[in-house]
C-alpha positions as CSV (number, residue, x, y, z in Angstrom):
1,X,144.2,117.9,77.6
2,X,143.9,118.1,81.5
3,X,143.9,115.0,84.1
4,X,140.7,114.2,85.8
5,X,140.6,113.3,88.7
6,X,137.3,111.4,90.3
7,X,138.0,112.3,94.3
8,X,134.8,110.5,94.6
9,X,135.6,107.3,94.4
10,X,136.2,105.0,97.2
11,X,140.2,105.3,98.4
12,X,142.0,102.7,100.3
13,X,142.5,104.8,102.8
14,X,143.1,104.7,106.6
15,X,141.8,109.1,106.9
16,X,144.0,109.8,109.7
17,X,142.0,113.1,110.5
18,X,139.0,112.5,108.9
19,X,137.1,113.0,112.5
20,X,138.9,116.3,112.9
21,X,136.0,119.3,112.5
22,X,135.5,120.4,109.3
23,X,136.2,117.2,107.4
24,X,132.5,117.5,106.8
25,X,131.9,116.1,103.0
26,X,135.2,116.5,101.8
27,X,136.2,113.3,103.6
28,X,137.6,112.0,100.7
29,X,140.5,114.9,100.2
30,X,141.1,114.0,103.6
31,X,144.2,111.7,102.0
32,X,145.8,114.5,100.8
33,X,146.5,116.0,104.1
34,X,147.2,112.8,105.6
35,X,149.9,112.6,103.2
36,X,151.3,116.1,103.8
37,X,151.1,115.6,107.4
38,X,153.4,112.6,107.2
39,X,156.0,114.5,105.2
40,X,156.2,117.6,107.3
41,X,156.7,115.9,110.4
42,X,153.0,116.8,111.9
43,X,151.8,113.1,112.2
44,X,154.9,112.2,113.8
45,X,154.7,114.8,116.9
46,X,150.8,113.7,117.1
47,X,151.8,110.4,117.2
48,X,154.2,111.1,119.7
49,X,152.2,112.9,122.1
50,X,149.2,110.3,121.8
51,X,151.5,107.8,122.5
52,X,153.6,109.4,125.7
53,X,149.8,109.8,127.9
54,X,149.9,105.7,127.5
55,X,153.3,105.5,129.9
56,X,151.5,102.2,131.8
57,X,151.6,100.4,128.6
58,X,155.5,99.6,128.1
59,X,154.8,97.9,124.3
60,X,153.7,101.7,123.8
61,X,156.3,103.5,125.5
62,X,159.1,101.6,124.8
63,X,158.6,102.4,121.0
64,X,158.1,106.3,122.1
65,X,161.4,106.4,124.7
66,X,164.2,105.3,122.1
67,X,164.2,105.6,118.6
68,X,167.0,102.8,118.3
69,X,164.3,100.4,119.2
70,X,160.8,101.5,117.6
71,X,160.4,98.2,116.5
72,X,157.9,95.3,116.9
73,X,160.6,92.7,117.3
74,X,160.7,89.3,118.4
75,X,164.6,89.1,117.6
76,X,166.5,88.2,120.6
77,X,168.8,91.6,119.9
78,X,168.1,95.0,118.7
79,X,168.3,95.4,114.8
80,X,171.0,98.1,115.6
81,X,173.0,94.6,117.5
82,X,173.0,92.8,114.6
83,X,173.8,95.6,111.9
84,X,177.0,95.7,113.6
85,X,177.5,91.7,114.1
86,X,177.4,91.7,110.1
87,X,179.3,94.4,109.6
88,X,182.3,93.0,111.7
89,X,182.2,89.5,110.3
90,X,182.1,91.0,107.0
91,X,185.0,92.4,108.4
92,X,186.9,89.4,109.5
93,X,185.7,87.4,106.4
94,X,187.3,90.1,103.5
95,X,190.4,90.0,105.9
96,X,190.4,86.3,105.9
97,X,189.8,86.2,102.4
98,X,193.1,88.2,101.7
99,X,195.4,86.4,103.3
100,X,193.2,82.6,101.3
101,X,194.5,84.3,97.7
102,X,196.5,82.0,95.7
103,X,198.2,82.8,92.5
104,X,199.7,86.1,91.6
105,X,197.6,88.4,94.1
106,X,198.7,86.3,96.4
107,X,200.5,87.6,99.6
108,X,202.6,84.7,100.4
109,X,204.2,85.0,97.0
110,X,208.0,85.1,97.2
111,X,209.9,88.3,95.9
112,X,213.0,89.1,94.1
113,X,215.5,90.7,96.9
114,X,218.6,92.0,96.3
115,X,221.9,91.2,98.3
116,X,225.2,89.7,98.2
117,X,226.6,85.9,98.4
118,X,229.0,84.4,100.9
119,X,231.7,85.7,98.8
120,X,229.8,89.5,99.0
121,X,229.3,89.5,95.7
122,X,225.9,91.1,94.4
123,X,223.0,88.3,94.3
124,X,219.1,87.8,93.6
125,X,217.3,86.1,96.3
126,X,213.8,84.6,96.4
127,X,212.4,85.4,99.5
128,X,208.9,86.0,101.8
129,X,207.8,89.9,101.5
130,X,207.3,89.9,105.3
131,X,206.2,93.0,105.5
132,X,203.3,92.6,103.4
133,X,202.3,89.5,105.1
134,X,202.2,91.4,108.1
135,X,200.4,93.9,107.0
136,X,197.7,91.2,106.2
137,X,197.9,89.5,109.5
138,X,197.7,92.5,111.4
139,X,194.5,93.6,109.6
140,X,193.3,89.9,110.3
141,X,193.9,90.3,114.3
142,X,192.4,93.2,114.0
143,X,189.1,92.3,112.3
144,X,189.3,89.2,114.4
145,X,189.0,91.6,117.6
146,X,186.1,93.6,116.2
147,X,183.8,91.1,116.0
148,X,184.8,89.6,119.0
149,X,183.9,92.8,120.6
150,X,180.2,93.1,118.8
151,X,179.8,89.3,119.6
152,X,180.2,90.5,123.6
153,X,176.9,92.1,123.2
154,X,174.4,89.5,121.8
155,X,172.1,87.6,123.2
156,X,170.7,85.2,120.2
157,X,171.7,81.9,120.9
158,X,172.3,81.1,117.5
159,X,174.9,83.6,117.1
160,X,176.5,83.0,121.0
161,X,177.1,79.3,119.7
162,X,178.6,80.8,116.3
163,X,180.7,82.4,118.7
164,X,181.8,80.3,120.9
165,X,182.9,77.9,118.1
166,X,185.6,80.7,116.5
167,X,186.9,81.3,119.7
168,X,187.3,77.5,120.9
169,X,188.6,77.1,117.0
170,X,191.4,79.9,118.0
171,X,192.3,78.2,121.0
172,X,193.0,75.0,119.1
173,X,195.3,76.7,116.9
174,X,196.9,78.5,120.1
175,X,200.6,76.6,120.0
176,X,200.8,77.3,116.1
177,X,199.9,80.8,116.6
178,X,202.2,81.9,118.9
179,X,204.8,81.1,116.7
180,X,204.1,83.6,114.6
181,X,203.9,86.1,117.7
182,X,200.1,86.2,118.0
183,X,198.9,85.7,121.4
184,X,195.4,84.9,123.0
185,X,194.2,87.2,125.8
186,X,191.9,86.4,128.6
187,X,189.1,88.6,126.8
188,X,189.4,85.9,123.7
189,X,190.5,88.3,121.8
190,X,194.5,88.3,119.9
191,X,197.5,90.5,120.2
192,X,199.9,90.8,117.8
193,X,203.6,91.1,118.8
194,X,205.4,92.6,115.3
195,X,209.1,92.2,116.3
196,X,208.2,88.4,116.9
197,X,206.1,87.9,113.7
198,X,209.1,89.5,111.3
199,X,211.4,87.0,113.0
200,X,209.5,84.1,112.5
201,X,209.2,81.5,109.4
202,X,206.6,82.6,106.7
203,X,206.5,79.4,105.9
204,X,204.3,79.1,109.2
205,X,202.2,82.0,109.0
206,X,201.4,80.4,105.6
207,X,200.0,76.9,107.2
208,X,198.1,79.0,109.0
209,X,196.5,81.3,106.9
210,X,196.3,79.8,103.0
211,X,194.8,77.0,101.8
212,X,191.5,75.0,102.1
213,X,191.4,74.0,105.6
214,X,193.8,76.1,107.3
215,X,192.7,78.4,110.0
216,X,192.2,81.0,107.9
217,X,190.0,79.2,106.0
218,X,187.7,77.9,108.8
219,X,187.7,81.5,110.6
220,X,186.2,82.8,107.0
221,X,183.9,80.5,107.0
222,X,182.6,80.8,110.0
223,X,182.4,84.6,110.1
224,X,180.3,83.9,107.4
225,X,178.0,81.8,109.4
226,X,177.9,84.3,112.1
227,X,176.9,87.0,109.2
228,X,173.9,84.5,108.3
229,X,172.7,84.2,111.3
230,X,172.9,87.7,112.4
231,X,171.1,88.3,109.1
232,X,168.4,86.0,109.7
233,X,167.7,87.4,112.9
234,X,167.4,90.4,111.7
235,X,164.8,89.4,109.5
236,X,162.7,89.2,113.3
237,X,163.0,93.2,114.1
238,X,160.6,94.6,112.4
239,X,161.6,98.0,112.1
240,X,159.3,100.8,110.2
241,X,160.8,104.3,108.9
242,X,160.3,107.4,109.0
243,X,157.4,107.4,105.9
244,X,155.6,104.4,108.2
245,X,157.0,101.5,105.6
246,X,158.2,98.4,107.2
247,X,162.0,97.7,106.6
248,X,164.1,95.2,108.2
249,X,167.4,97.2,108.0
250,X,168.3,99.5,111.1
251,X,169.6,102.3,109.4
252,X,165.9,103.1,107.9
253,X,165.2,104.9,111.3
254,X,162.3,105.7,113.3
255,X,159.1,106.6,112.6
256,X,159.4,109.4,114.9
257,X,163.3,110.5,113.3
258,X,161.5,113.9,111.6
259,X,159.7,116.8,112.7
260,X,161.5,117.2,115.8
């Protein structure tokens, strides 16, 4: 039994080339080609070459010059911005996260290590793995410095205030943090010194880092408030891809990403 198909009914349709000769009374097929023209890349070079005769019109050309911003936005930063605002304070937040376990995943948990007494007799201590806590710390700081970095480029205030709230929160915690060898540089962002951190007490780095309240705690937070808002902004670039539908997520592309 074969498919009927009534191409006379009325399609809701914008016929892309339905003035081109020959369309004729077969206007209604014309969706067809519309269709194949999208996919092959045709529409997009027509598009394109429309588009580049309008150079006086800069909401026209800007969307023909660079692909990373064929958008209608009315975000304060490019969708591309923001993608990587999230991404970093994602970042900082799983890193954050790490070093906030409690129980038996978590890093501050004291180990069995073996050495002698004060009479050098063979003995089973409980102490810090310091090593694994700095492994931690270091992929805290640098997280930390990632987003600080991808924070250097925005211009939504909601986000600069975000921003500026982590940092002053860092500075605050400045005396406590240099006493487990992390430093704060002139560019906001934090160095770690390794030698300095494997000397000092755990016991600190722990304050720091674990429990409610504690820095780490509050920078998780907060990177999660700068992911929000960077999100929510977002939500203002309206980007559409390649196959014309509207997406708010950068990586979809440009209209004009095929056929070239």
């Amino acid at each position: 039994m074969g498919i009927r198909i009534n191409v006379s009914m009325k399609q809701d349709y914008s016929y892309l080339f339905q003035s081109l000769p020959g369309a004729g009374t077969n206007a209604n097929l014309n969706f067809l080609a519309d269709y194949a023209s999208i996919k092959n890349g045709s529409y997009a070079k027509l598009m394109k070459a429309y588009y580049a005769k309008d150079e006086a019109d800069s909401s026209v050309s800007s969307i023909v010059k660079d692909k990373n911003k064929s958008t209608i936005s009315t975000a304060s930063d490019s969708a591309k911005t923001l993608s990587s605002v999230q991404s970093a304070a994602d970042g900082l937040k799983d890193a954050a996260d790490k070093l906030l376990e409690t129980g038996a995943s978590s890093v501050f948990n004291k180990v069995d290590v073996e050495g002698t007494d004060i009479y050098g007799r063979p003995a089973t201590t409980e102490e810090y793995d310091v090593e694994g806590i700095y492994k931690s710390v270091s992929g805290f700081v640098d997280s930390y410095n990632k987003l600080i970095d991808e924070l250097g480029d925005v211009n939504t205030k909601n986000i600069a205030n975000k921003a500026d709230y982590l940092v002053g929160m860092t500075k605050a915690n400045e005396k406590l943090l240099s006493k487990v060898g992390i430093t704060i540089g002139k560019d906001d962002k934090l160095s770690l010194d390794a030698a300095k951190f494997k000397e000092a007490d755990m016991s600190t780095a722990k304050t720091l880092f674990n429990g409610s309240l504690s820095y780490g705690y509050r920078v998780s937070a907060q990177a999660s408030l700068i992911d929000f808002a960077a999100n929510t902004e977002a939500g203002k670039a309206n980007t559409y891809n390649v196959k014309g539908s509207y997406s708010n997520s950068y990586s979809s592309g440009s209209i004009f990403d095929y056929g070239f």
